[in-house]
N, C-alpha and C positions, 0 to 999 in steps of 0.2 A: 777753652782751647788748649790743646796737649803741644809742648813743645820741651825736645831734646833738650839737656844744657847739661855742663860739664862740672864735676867734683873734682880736684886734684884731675884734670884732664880724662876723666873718665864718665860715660854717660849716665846720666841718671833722666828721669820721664816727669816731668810737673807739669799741673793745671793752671791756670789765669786765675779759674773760677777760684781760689781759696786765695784770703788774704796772707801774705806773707808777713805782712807786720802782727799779727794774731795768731795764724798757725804755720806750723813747720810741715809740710810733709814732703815725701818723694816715693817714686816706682825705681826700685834698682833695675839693672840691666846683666847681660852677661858679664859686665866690663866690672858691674858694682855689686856682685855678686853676694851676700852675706850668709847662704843656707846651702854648702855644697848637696847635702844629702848623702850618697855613698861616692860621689865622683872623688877621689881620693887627691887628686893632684889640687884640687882649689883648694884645698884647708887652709893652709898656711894665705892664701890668698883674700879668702874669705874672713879670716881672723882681722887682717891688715884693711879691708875695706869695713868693716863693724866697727873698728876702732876710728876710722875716719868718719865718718858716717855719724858715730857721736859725739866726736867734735866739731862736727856740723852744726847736730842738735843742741849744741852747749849742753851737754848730758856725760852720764858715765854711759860706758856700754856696758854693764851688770844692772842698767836700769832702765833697758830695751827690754820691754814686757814679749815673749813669745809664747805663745800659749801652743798645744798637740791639736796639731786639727786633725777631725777623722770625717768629714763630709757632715757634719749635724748641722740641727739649729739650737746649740748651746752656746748664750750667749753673756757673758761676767763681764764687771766691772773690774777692772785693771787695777793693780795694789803693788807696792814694791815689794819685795822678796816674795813673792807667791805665784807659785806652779800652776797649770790652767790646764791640766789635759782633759780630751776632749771638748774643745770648744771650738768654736767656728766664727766668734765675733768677738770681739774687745770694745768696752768702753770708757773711758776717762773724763773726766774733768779736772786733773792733778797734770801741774804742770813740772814736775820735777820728773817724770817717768815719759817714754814715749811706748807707743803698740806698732806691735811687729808681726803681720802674715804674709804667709807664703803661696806661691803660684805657680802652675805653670800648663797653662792654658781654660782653667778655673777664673772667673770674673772677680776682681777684686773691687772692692765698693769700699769709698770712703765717705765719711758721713760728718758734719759740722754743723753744730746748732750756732751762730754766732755770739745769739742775742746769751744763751745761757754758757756760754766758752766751754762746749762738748761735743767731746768728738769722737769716731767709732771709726773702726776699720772691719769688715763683715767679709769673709771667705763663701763665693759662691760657685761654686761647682754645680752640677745640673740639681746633684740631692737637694745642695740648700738651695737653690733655686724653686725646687718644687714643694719647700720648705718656705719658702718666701721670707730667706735669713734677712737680706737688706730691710726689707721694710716691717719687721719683727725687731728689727736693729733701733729704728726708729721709735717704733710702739716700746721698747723696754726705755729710750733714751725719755720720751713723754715722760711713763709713769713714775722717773729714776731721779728724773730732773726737771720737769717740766716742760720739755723739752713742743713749740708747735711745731708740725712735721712742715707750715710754709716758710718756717724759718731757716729751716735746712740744707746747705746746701750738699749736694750728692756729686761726687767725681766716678766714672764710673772707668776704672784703669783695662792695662792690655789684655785681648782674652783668645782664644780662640774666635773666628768668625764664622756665620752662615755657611759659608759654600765649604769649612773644612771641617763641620761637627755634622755630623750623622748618628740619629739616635732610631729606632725603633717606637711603634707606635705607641707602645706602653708605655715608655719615659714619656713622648712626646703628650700625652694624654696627661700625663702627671703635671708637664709644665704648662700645658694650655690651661688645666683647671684654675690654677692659682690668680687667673684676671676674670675680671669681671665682665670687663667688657670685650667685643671679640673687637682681634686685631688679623690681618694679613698680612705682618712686615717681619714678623721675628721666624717665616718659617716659609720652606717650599717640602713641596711632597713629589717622591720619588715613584711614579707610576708603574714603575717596572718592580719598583724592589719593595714596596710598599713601606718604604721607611723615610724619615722626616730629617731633610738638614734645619737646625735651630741656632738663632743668636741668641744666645742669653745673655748677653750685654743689654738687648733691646728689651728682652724678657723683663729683666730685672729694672729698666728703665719703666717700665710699663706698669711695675706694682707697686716702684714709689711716685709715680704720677700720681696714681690713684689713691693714693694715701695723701696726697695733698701737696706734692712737693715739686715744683717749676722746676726753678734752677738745678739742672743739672748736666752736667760737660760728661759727654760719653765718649772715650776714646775710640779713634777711630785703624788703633795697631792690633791686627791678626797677629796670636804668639804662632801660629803654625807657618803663616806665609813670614813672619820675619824673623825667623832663625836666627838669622846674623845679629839680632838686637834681645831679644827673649830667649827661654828657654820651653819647651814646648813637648808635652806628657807624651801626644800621643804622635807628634812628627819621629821623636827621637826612642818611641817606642818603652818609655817608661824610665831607658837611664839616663837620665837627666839631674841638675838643677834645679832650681827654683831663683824665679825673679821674689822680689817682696814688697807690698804697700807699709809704709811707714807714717804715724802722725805722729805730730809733740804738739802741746799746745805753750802758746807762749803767755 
């Protein structure tokens, strides 16, 4: 279960489902902003919540890992002082560093093996969706560390919803292939316009089920209907922010 709660009086988004005595993580908010992008006036703002932010983590913040995402399914093991572009997932088991991506109406997935203390933070927008980055997040964490995928637990943070993403049936054709099994809950079809509204929170809920993995808390915050708390690509027409998933293990 997702519930609000406050840094230095300022929103931040956390799950239940993750032990807090084991791992650190949060979903910033407008309020906890870290990634202005080109909005010019949060810089100074955004510096000042990074810096809190990692004294949260008992951390430096020059050891908040942020990799360049470009929509892939490129996905590296997290290392201090090392650059990461093009990548789309991060993964850890070093507890002196925390992972840091960005959002903004793209499904953010975090990922926690308990039993082997490793954890991933995976950028899913519809590409790596149809990439099936979350649960490839998994299958690298297996082969990397042992990782069993029913060990896992999955946080699946704020995203865009159903009734406010519309794709075409080509996208949509790309994210239906990626399950196995057929579902009717992550999609309605548009008779008039012949184009498909898609969750891809449920999407991606959907391909690490099938990979083996129960426990999973899927938020239930649209960034397009809640403006006032996210920041949102395609409400605000692309100038925008970005919200961020963050883990540290402890």
């Amino acid at each position: 279960m997702f519930e609000l709660e406050y840094l230095n009086n300022k929103k931040i988004l956390l799950s239940d489902y993750l032990d807090k005595s084991k791992v650190k993580h949060l979903f910033t908010t407008r309020e906890t902003v870290v990634t202005p992008k080109d909005v010019v006036n949060l810089k100074e703002i955004s510096k000042k919540n990074l810096e809190e932010i990692a004294k949260y983590l008992s951390i430096e913040p020059q050891n908040i890992i942020i990799p360049e995402q470009t929509h892939s399914a490129n996905i590296r093991i997290a290392k201090k002082n090392t650059e990461y572009p093009d990548t789309d997932a991060l993964v850890t088991d070093s507890k002196d560093i925390a992972i840091l991506l960005n959002f903004a109406d793209c499904t953010p997935v975090i990922l926690y093996d308990e039993i082997n203390n490793v954890g991933a933070v995976a950028h899913a927008g519809w590409k790596g969706t149809a990439q099936s980055i979350a649960a490839k997040t998994v299958i690298f964490m297996q082969k990397n560390y042992g990782t069993n995928p029913g060990d896992v637990t999955a946080v699946i943070g704020p995203a865009i919803s159903l009734n406010n993403y519309q794709v075409d049936r080509n996208v949509f054709d790309k994210l239906k292939c990626t399950l196995n099994n057929q579902y009717n809950d992550f999609y309605t079809e548009d008779k008039a316009t012949g184009k498909f509204n898609v969750d891809l929170k449920t999407i991606n809920q959907h391909q690490l089920e099938e990979l083996g993995i129960s426990r999973i808390d899927k938020c239930k915050y649209c960034t397009y209907d809640s403006i006032d708390v996210f920041f949102s690509y395609r409400r605000e027409a692309g100038k925008t922010a970005r919200h961020s998933a963050i883990l540290k293990l402890i």
